[in-house]
C-alpha positions in Angstrom: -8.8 2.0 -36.5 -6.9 -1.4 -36.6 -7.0 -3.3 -40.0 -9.2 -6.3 -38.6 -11.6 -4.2 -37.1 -12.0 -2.7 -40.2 -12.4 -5.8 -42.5 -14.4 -7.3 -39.5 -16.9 -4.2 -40.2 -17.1 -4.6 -43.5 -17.8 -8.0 -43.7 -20.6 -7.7 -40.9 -21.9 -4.5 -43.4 -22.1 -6.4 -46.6 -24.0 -9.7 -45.2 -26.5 -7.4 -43.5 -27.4 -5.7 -46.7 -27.1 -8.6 -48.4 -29.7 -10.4 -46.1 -31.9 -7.2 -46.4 -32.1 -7.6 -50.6 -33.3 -11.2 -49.8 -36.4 -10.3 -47.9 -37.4 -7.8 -50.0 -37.1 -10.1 -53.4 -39.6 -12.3 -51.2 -42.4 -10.0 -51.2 -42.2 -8.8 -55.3 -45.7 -9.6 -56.2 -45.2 -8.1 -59.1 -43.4 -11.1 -60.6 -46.6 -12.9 -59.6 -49.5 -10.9 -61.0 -51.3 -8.0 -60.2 -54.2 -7.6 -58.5 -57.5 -6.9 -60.7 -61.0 -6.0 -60.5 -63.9 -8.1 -59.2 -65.5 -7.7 -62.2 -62.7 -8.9 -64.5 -62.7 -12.1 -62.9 -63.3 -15.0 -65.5 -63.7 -17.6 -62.3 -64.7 -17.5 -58.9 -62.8 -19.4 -55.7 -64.0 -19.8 -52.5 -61.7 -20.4 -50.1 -63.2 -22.2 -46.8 -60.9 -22.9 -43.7 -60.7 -26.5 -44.9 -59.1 -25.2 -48.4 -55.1 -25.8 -48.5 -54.4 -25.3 -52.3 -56.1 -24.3 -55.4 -55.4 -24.8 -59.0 -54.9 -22.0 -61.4 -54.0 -20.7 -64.8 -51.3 -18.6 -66.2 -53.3 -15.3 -67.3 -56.1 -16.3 -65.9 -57.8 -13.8 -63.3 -59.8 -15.1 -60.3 -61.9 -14.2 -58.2 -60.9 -15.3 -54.3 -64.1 -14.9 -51.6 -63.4 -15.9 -48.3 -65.9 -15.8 -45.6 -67.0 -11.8 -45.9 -63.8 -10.6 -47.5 -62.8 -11.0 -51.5 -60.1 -10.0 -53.9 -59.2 -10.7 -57.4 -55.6 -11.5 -58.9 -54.5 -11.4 -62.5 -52.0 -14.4 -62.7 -50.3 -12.5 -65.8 -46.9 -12.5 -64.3 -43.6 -13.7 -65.3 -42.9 -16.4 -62.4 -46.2 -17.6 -62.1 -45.8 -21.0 -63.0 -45.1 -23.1 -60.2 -47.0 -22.4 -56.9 -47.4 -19.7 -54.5 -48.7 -18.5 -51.2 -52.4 -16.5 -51.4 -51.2 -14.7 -48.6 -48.2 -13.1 -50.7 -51.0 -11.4 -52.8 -54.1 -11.4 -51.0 -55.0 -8.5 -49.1 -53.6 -8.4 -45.0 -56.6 -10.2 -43.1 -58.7 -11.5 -46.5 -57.6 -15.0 -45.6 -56.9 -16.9 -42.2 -54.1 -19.3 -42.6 -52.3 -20.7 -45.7 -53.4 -21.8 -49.0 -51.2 -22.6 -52.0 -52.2 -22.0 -55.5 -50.7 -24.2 -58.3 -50.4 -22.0 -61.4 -50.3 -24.2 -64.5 -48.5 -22.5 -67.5 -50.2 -19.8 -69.6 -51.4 -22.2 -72.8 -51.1 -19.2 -74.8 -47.3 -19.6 -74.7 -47.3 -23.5 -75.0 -44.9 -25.1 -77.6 
C-alpha cells in the first residue's frame, strides 16, 4: 500500500470516529437528570402547542403533561444549569415540536 494512501486512510478513520463520539455526547441525558415518577413530581407543567420554553429548578422534579401523554424529569444532574431541549428527555412522541426549559441553579448549592 503507498504511504499517502495510507496516511489518507487514517486521517479519513480518525475524523469519522471522532464525529461519531460527538453525536453520541449529544444525547447523554444523564448529565441532565433522570427521569422520575409521576408521583414524585413537586410541580406540574402543561405543555400546549403554543408553549416554547419553560422555567425550571435545579433538583427540582416536574411533572410535564402534554395533550394525552405525560412524563416526569428529575433536574438533579450535573449540567443542568443553562437550558435544554424537552425533547432530549422526554419520551419519543410525548411532545410535538420544541420547547426549551431554562434550569435555574440548584439554591441548595448557592454561595
Amino acid at each position: 500500500m503507498k504511504p499517502r494512501l495510507l496516511l489518507s486512510s487514517v486521517v479519513a478513520l480518525l475524523l469519522s470516529s471522532a464525529g461519531a463520539g460527538a453525536a453520541q455526547a449529544a444525547v447523554r441525558t444523564d448529565l441532565l437528570g433522570e427521569p422520575a415518577p409521576l408521583s414524585a413530581a413537586t410541580r406540574t407543567v402543561r405543555v400546549g402547542q403554543d408553549t416554547r420554553w419553560v422555567n425550571v429548578t435545579g433538583g427540582e422534579v416536574v411533572r410535564f403533561v402534554s395533550g394525552d401523554r405525560e412524563f416526569a424529569w428529575n433536574f438533579n444532574g450535573i449540567d443542568v444549569a443553562g437550558a435544554i431541549d424537552l425533547n432530549q428527555i422526554a419520551p419519543r412522541g410525548a411532545l410535538t415540536h420544541s420547547v426549551k426549559a431554562y434550569v435555574a441553579p440548584n439554591p441548595l448549592y448557592a454561595d
